[in-house]
C-alpha positions in Angstrom: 81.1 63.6 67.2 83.0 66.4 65.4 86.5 66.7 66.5 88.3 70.1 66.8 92.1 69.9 66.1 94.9 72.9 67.5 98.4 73.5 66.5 100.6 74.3 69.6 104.1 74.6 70.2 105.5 71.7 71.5 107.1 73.7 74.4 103.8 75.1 76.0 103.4 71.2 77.2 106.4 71.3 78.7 106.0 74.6 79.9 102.3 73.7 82.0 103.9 70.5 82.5 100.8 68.4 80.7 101.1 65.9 78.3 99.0 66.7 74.9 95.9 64.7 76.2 95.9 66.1 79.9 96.2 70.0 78.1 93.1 68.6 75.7 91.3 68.0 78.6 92.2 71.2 80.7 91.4 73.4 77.7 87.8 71.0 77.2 87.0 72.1 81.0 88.2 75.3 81.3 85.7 76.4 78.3 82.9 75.1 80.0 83.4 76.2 83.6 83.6 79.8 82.0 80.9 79.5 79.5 78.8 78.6 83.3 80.1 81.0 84.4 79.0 83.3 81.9 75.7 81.6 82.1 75.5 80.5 78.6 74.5 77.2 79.1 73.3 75.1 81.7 75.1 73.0 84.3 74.4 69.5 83.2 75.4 70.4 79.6 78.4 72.1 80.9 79.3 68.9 82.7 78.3 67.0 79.6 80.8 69.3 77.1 83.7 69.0 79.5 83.5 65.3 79.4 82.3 65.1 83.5 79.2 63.9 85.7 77.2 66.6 86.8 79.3 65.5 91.1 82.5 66.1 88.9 81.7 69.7 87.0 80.8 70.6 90.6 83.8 69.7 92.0 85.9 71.6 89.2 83.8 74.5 89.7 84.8 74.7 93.5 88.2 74.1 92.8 88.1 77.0 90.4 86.1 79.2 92.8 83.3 79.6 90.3 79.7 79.8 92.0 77.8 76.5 91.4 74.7 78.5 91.3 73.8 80.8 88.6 70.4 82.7 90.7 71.2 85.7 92.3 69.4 87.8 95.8 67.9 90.3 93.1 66.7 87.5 90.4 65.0 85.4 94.0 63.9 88.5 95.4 61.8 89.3 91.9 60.7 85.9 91.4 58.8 86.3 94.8 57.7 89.6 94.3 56.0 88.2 90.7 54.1 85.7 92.7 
C-alpha cells in the first residue's frame, strides 16, 4: 500500500472541527465521490479507494446529493436504438 502524506496547518482541524484521522478520511471520500462523479472510475472501485462497502459509498453519495447512477435518458435511449 503506498501512503500519501500532507502538511496542514494545525488550525484547519480545529477550524472543520476533525481530528487528523477523521480529516484523512473526509479528504479519502470526498476524492472518490467526485472522481464518480466525474465518471472516472467505477462505483465499486470508488467505494474500494474511499475505504467503504459498495451499501456505504452509496450512502455517502446520497448524503452528498451525488447521483448513484452514472447512465443517462440520452446514453439508454441510444443503447436501444443500437439494438
Amino acid at each position: 500500500m503506498t501512503t500519501i502524506t500532507y502538511d496542514f496547518d494545525p488550525s484547519v482541524f480545529g477550524a472543520l472541527r476533525l481530528s487528523p484521522n477523521e480529516f484523512a478520511r473526509e479528504m479519502r471520500i470526498a476524492a472518490a465521490v467526485q472522481w464518480y462523479a466525474q465518471g472516472r472510475v467505477s462505483q465499486g472501485r470508488t467505494a474500494e479507494l474511499a475505504g467503504l462497502c459498495r451499501a456505504e459509498f452509496l450512502e455517502e453519495l446520497f448524503q452528498r446529493k451525488v447521483p448513484a447512477c452514472q447512465v443517462t435518458a440520452e446514453d439508454i435511449i441510444k443503447e436501444l436504438q443500437d439494438d
